[in-house]
C-alpha positions as CSV (number, residue, x, y, z in Angstrom):
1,X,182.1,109.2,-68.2
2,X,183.1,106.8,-65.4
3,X,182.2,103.0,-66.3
4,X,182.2,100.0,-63.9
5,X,182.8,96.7,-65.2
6,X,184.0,98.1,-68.3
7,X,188.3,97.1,-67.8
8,X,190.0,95.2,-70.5
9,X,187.5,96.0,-73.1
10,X,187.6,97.7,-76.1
11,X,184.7,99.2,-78.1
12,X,184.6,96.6,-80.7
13,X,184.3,94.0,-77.6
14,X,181.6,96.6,-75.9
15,X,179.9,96.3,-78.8
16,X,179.7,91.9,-79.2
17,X,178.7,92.1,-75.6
18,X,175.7,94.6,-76.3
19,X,174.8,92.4,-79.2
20,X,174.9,88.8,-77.4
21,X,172.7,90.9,-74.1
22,X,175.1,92.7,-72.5
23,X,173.6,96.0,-71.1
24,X,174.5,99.4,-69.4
25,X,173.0,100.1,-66.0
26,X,172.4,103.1,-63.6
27,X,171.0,102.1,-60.1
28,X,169.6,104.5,-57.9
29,X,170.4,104.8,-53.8
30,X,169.2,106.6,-51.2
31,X,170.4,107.7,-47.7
32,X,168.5,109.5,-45.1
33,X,170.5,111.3,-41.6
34,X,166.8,111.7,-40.0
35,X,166.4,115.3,-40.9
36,X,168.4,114.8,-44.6
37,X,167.8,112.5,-47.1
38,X,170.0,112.0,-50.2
39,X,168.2,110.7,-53.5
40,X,171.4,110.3,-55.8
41,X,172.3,107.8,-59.2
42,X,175.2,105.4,-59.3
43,X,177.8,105.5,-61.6
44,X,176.7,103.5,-65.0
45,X,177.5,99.6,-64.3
46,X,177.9,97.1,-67.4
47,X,175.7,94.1,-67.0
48,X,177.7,91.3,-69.2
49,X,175.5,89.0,-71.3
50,X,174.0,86.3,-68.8
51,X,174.2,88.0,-65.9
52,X,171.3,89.6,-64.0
53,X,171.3,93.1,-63.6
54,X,169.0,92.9,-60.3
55,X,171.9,90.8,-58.7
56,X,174.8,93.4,-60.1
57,X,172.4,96.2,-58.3
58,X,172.1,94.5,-54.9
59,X,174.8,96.4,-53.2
60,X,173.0,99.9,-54.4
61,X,169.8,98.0,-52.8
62,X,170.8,96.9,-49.6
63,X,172.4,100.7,-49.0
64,X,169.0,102.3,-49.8
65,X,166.7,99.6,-47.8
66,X,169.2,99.8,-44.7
67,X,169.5,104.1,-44.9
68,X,167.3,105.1,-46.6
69,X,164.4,105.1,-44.4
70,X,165.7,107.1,-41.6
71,X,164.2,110.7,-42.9
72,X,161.1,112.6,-42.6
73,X,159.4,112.4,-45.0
74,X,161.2,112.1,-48.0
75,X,163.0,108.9,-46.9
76,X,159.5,107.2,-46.9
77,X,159.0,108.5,-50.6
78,X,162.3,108.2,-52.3
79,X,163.3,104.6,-50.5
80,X,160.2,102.9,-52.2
81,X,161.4,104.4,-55.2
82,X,164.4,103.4,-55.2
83,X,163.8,100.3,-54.7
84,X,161.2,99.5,-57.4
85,X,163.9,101.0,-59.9
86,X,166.7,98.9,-58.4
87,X,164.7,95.6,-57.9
88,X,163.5,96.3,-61.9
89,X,167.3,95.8,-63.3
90,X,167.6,99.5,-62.8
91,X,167.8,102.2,-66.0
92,X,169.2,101.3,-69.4
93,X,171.5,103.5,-70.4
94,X,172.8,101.1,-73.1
95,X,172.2,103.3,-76.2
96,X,173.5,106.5,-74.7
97,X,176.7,105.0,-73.4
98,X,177.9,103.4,-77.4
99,X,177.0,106.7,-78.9
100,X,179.4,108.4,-76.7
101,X,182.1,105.9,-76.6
102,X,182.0,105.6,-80.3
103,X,182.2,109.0,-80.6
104,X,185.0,109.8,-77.6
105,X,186.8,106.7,-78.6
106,X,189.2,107.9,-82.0
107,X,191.4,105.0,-84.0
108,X,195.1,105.5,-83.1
109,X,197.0,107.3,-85.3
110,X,199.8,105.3,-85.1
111,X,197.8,101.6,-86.5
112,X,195.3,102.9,-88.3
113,X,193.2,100.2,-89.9
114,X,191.4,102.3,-93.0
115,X,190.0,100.8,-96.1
116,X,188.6,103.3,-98.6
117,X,186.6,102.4,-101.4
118,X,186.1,104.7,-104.1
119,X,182.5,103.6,-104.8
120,X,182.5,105.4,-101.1
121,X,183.5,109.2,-100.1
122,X,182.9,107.9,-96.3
123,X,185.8,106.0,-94.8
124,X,185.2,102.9,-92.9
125,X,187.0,102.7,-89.6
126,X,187.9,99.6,-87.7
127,X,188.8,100.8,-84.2
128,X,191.8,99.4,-82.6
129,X,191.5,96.9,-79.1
130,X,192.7,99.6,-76.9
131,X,190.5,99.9,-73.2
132,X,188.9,103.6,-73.1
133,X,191.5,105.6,-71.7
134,X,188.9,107.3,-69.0
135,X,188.2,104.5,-67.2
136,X,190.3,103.9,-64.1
137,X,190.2,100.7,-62.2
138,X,189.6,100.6,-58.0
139,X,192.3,101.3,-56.2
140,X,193.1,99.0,-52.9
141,X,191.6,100.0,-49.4
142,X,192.8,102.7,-47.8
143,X,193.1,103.2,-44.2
144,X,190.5,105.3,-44.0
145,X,188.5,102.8,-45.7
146,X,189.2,99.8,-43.2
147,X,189.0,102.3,-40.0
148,X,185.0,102.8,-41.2
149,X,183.8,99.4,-41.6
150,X,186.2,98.8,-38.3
151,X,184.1,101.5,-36.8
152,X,181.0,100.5,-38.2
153,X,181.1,96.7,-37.3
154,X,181.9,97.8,-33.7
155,X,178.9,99.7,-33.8
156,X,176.8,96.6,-33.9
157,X,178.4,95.2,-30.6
158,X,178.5,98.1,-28.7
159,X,177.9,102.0,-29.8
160,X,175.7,102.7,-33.1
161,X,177.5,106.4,-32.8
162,X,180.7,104.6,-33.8
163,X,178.9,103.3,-36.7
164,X,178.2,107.4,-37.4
165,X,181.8,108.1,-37.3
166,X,182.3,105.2,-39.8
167,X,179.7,106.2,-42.1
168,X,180.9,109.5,-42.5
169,X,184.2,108.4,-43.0
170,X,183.4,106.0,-45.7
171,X,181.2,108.8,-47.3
172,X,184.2,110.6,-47.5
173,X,185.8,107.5,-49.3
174,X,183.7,107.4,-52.0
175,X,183.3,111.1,-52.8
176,X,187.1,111.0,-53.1
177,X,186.8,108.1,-55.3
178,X,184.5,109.7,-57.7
179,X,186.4,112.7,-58.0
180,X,190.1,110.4,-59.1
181,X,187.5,108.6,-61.5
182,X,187.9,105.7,-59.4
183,X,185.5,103.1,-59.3
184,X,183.2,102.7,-55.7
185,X,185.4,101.3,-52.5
186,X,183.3,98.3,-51.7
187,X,184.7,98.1,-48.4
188,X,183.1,101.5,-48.1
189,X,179.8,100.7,-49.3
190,X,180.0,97.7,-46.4
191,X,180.5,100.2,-43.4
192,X,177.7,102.2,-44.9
193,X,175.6,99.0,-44.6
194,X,176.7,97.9,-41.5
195,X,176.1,102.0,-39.7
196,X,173.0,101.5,-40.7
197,X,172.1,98.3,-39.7
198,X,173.7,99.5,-36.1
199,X,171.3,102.9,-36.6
200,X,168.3,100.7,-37.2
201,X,168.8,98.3,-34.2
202,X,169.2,101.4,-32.1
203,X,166.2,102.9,-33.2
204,X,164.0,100.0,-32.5
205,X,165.8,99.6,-29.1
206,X,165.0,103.1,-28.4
207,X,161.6,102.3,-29.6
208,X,160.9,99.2,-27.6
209,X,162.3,101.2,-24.0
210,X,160.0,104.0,-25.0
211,X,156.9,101.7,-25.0
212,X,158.4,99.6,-21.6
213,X,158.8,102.5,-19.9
214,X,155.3,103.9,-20.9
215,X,153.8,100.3,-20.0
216,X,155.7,100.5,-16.7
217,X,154.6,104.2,-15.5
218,X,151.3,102.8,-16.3
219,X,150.9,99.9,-13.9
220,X,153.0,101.8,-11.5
221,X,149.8,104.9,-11.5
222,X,147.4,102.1,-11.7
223,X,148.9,100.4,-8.7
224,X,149.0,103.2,-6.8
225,X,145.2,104.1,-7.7
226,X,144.1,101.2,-6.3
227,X,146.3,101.7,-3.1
228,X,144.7,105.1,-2.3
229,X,141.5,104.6,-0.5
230,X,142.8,102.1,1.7
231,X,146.7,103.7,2.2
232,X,144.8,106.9,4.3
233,X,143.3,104.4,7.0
234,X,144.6,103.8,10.6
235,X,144.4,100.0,9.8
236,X,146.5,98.8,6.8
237,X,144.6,95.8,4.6
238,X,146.7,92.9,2.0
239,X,145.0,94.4,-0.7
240,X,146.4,98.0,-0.3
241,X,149.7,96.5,0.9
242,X,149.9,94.4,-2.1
243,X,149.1,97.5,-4.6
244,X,151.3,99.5,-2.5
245,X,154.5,96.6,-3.1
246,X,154.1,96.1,-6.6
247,X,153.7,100.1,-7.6
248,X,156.9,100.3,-5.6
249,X,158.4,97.8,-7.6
250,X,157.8,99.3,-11.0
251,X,159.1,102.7,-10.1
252,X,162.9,100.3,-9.5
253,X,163.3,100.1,-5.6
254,X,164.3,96.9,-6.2
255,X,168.0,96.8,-7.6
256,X,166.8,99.7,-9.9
257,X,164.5,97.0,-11.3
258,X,161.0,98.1,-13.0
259,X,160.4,95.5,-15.5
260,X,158.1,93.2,-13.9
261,X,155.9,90.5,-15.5
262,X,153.6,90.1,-12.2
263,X,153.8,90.8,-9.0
264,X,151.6,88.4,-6.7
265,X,151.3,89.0,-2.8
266,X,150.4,86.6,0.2
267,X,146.4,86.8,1.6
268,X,147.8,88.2,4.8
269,X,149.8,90.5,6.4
270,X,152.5,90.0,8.8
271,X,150.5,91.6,13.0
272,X,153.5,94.0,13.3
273,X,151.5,97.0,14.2
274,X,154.3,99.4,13.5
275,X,156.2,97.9,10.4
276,X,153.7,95.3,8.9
277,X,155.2,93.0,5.8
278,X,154.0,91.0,2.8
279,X,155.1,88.2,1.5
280,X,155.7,88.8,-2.5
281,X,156.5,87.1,-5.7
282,X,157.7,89.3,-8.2
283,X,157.9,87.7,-11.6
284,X,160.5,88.9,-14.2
285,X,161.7,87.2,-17.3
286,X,159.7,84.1,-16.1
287,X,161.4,83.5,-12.9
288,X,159.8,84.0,-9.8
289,X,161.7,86.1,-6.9
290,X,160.9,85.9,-3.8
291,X,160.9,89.6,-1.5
292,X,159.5,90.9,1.9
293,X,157.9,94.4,1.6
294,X,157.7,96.3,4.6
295,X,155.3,98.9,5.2
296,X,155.3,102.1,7.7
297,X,152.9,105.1,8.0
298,X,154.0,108.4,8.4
299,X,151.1,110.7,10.4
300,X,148.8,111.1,7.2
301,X,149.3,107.9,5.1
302,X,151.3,104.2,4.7
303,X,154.0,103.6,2.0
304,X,156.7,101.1,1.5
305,X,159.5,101.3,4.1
306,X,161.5,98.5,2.1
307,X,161.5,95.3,0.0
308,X,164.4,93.1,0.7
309,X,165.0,89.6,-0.3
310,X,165.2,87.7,3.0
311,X,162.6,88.0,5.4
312,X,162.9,90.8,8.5
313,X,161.6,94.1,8.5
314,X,163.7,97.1,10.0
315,X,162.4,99.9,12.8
316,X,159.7,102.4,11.3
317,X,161.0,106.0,11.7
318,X,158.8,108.9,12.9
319,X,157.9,110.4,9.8
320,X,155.7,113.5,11.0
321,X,154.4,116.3,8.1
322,X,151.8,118.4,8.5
323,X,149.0,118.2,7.2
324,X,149.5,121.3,4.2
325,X,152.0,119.4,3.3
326,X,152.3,118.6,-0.4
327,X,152.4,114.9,-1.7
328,X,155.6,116.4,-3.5
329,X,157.2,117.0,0.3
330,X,155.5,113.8,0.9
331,X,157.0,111.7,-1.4
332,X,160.1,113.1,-1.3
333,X,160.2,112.7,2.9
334,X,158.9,108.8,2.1
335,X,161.9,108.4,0.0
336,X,164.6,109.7,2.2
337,X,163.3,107.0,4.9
338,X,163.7,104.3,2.0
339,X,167.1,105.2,1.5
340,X,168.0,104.9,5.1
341,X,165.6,101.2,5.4
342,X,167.9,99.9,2.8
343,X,170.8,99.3,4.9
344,X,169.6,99.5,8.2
345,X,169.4,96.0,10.2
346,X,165.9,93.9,10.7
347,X,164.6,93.8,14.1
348,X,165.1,91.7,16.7
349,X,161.8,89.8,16.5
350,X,160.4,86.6,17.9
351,X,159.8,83.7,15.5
352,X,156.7,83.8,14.0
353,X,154.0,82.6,16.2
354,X,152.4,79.6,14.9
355,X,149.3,77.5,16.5
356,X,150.0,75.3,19.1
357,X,149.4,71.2,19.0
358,X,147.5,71.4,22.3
359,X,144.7,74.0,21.5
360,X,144.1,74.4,17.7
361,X,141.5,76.1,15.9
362,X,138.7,73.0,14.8
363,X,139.4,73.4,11.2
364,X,143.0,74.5,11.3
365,X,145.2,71.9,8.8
366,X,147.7,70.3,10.8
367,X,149.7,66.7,10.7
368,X,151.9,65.0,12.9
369,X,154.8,63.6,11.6
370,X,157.3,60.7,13.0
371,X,160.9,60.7,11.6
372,X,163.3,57.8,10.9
373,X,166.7,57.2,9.5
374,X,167.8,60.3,9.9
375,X,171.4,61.0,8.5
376,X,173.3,64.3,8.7
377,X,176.2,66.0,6.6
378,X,174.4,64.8,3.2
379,X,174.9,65.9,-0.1
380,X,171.7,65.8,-2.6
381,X,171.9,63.8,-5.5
382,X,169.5,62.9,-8.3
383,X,169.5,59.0,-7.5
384,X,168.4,56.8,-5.3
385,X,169.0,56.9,-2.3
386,X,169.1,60.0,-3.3
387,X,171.8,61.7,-0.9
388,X,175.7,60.7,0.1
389,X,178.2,61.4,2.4
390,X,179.8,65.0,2.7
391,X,176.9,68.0,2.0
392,X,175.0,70.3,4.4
393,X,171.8,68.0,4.3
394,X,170.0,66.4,6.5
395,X,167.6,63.6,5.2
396,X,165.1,61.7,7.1
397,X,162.4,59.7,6.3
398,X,158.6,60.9,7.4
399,X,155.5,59.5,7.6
400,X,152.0,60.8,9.0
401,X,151.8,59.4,13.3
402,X,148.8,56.9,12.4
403,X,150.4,55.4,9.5
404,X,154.1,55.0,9.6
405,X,154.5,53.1,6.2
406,X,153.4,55.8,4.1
407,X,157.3,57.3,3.9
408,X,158.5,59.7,1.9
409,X,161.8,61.2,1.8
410,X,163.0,65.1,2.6
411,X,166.3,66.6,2.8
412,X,166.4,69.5,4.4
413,X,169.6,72.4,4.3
414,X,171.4,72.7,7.3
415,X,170.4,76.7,8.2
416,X,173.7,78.9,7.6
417,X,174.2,80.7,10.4
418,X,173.1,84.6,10.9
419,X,172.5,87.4,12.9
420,X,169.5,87.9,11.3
421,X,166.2,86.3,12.7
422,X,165.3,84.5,9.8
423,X,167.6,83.2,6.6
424,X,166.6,80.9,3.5
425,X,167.4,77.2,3.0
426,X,166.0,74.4,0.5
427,X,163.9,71.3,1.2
428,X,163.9,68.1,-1.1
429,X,160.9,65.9,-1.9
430,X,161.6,62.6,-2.5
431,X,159.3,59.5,-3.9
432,X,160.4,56.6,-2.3
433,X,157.1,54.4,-3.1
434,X,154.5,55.7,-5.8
435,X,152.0,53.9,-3.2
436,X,153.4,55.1,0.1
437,X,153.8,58.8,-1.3
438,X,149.7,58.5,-2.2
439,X,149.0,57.4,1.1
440,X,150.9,60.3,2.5
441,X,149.6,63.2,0.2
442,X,146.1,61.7,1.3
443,X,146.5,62.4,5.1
444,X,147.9,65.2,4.0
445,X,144.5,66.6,2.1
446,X,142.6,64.7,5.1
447,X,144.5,66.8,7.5
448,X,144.0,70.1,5.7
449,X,140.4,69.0,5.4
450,X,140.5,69.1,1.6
451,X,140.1,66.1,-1.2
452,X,143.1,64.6,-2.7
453,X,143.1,65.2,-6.6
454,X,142.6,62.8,-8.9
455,X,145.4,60.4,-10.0
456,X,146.9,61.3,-13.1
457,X,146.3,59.5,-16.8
458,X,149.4,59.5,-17.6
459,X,152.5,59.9,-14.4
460,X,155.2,61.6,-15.4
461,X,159.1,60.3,-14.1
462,X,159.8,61.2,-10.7
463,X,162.4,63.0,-9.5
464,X,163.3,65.0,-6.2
465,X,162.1,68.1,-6.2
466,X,163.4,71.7,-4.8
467,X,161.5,73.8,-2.8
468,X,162.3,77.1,-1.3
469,X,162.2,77.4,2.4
470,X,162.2,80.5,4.9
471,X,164.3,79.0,8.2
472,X,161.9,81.0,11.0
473,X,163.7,79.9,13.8
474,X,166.1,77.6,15.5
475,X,167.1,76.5,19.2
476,X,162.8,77.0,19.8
477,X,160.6,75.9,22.5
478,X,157.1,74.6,22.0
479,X,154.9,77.0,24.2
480,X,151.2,77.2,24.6
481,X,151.2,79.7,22.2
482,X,152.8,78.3,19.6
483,X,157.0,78.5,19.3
484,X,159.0,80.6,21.5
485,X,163.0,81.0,21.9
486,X,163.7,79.7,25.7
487,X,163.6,82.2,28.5
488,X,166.8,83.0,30.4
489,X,168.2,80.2,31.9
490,X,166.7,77.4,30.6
491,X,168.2,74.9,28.1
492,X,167.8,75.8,24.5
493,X,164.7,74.5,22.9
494,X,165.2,71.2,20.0
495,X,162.4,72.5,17.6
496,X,163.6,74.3,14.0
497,X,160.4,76.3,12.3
498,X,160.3,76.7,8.9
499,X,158.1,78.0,5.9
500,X,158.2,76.0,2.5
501,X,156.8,77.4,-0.9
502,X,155.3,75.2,-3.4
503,X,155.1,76.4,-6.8
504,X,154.9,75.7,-10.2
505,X,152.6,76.4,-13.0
506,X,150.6,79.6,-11.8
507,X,149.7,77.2,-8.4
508,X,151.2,78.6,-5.6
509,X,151.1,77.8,-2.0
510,X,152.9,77.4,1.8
511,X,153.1,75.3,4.7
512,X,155.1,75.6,8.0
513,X,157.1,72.5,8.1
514,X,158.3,72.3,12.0
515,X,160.8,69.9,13.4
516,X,162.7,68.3,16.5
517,X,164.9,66.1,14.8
518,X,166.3,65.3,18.6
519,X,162.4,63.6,19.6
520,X,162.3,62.2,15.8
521,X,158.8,64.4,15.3
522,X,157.7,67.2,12.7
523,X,154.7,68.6,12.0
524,X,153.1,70.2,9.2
525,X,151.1,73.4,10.3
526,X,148.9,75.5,7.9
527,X,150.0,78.5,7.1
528,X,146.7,80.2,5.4
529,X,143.4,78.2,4.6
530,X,143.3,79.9,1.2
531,X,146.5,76.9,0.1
532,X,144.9,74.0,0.8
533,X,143.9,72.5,-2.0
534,X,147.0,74.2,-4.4
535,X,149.0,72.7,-1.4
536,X,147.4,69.1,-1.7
537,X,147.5,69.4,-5.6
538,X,151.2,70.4,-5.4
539,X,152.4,67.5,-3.1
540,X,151.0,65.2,-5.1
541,X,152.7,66.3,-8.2
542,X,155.8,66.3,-6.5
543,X,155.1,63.3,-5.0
544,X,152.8,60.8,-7.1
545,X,152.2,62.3,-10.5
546,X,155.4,64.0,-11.3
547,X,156.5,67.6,-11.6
């Protein structure tokens, strides 16, 4: 019989202990490999006198409740079961284990210790303080023994199948043990633990991609349900665009990408009759990213040409099938020509027509703007004045034409250089006077032919404020028509267009923010009538309230 806790003891010592409260203990364990599961007793464990035999049994329990569910079905019987015995001080074994010690246990011959009495045939037998001879303590860790819980640990960081490895290795351990009558490597029972931890956290990852992808494939077939009525027409409409973008998105022609919290889309397309694009804001772990879909239409329906992350759509290919064609072939011929799109260059287009100072629409939102102090090669900074010497900014002071003293500050990021036609840069908002910047966002909401909001209870600390901006064109002209790069041989135009997105707290909007920093003028142009009053709100947060 193999005994833990047992070493240095004799019988007559056993026996004090058993008297005082001492006890002998069998746990039960349990370990499941998914098909398998392994229902097996440990060896017998003495509990001492004032100790807990729950606590002495928690190594047996954290081994069962880590690996022991991982069967079908007899893990979810013989786990619970475990458990409940393990958790209840185990099985007491106490009387069993004295009979059979006092019985395998003889006096030595050599210092025998006999009194007889001859009112007594029976001999009484005082049994010498000598350890039982069958108990053997643990031996030190092998190398097998450290490689497992080696293995094992790794597994948490990395692979769960090196945890496998280690598991089986330290299985191996302790079957070896029990055969020399050695007690239980703990280091073993610790790489058991730790594989199936590993095993567990790789289960509920498994688990949790399952149910993403599922949730994904759903929108995606949902998207793409919505798209169909309107992807068949000659005309191509935002709403089918937008279903068409965001279905494109969950099946990962993005960067591989189908995780997506939301996907939001502009009102309106781009009038590119060929190769129309969408403005969209795809929303993953709750940071908005900004993309331009692009949309072509082969002879029987539209799809997604691209999405790329600057703004610029390139050439829609001929993409002719007939009319038998399978949507298999169809799909298949709609992907090749995505593959291509990814790489190929935008096209050359003109800046984006806007609508001219001279002849607008009667209720198209639009301010003039007078510029002072305007200061080049600026670097931001988050106090006041709130720019210095030796950045890429340009900062200037604004103010509506029929009321110059309601100023407010705005750096704007010198446009990198590119062959593309349009590139991304960054505007600032800056509150130089809480009174001047309510004046402003008032002719602002006046101009846009919207109400200002309300002021509010409680203004939170002001600070500048960073805004995403599409650069639409540089070196322009101001033509009846809006802006238009200069025609050959004249001088090159003074005017820099630009888009700027507001957004922040599920408001969203934009403006075109135009400007000849040469005349000292700007202008701020509406960009859909459907922004106005986020855009008033928005300013004013960023400008009055606080963001």
């Amino acid at each position: 019989m193999k005994i833990v806790g047992i070493e240095g003891l004799s019988v007559h010592q056993l026996r004090d202990e058993v008297n005082r409260g001492g006890r002998f203990v069998v746990y039960g364990y349990c370990i499941s490999l998914l098909i398998l599961t392994f229902k097996r007793s440990s060896d017998v464990t003495f509990v001492r006198a004032g100790q807990s035999p729950v606590v002495a049994g928690l190594g047996w329990t954290f081994l069962s409740f880590f690996l022991g569910w991982w069967g079908f079905p007899w893990g979810f019987i013989y786990t619970p079961m475990v458990l409940i015995q393990n958790l209840g001080g185990g099985t007491d074994v106490t009387a069993r284990v004295m009979s059979e010690l006092e019985v395998d246990l003889a006096p030595s011959p050599l210092t025998p210790h006999v009194t007889m009495s001859p009112a007594s045939p029976t001999p009484m037998v005082q049994l010498p303080p000598v350890a039982p001879t069958n108990v053997t303590p643990a031996s030190g860790a092998s190398g097998r023994d450290v490689l497992s819980v080696v293995l094992s640990a790794l597994s948490l960081a990395c692979c769960a199948p090196l945890g496998w490895i280690g598991a089986v290795l330290a299985v191996l351990s302790i079957r070896e043990a029990k055969a020399a009558g050695r007690t239980t490597p703990v280091i073993s029972i610790i790489a058991l633990v730790l594989s199936g931890l590993s095993t567990a956290l790789l289960a509920v990852a498994l688990v949790m991609v399952g149910v993403e992808s599922y949730q994904t494939k759903r929108l995606e077939t949902a998207a793409l349900k919505r798209a169909a009525p309107g992807r068949v027409l000659m005309q191509l409409d935002a709403k089918t665009a937008c279903a068409l973008a965001e279905a494109s998105l969950r099946d990962g022609l993005v960067d591989f990408h189908t995780s997506w919290d939301d996907v939001r889309c502009d009102p309106a397309l781009t009038d590119d009759a060929t190769t129309p694009s969408l403005d969209v804001t795809a929303v993953r772990n709750k940071k908005n990213e900004r993309y331009t879909a692009c949309f072509a239409r082969s002879n029987r329906r539209w799809y997604v040409l691209t999405i790329r992350d600057e703004p610029g759509c390139p050439a829609a290919p001929k993409l002719e099938l007939s009319t038998s064609a399978s949507d298999s072939a169809l799909s298949s011929a709609e992907k090749d020509a995505q593959r291509d799109a990814k790489s190929a260059p935008a096209k050359r287009l003109q800046p984006l027509v806007q609508p001219s100072l001279g002849d607008p629409p009667d209720d198209w939102g639009r301010l003039k703007l007078v510029l002072t102090n305007v200061t080049t090669k600026q670097q931001a900074t988050e106090t006041a004045p709130f720019h210095k010497a030796g950045g890429t900014f340009i900062f200037f002071d604004v103010a509506p034409e029929n009321d110059p003293t309601a100023t407010v500050r705005m750096g704007l990021e010198t446009p990198k250089k590119s062959a593309e036609p349009f590139s991304f840069s960054e505007v600032r908002l800056v509150n130089v006077d809480r009174d001047a910047s309510r004046r402003f966002v008032s002719a602002v909401a006046k101009a846009f032919h919207t109400e200002p909001p309300a002021p509010a209870a409680k203004p939170r600390k002001l600070a500048p404020v960073k805004l995403a901006t599409a650069v639409l064109g540089s070196g322009l002209v101001r033509a009846d028509d809006g802006f238009s790069s200069p025609e050959d041989g004249e001088a090159p135009g003074t005017w820099l267009t630009t888009k700027v997105f507001f957004e922040k707290d599920e408001r969203y909007a934009e403006v075109f923010f135009n400007v000849d920093l040469e005349a000292g003028v700007a202008e701020l142009s509406e960009k859909d009538e459907g922004y106005r009053e986020d855009l008033v709100g928005l300013l004013s947060r960023a400008l009055v309230d606080g963001w």
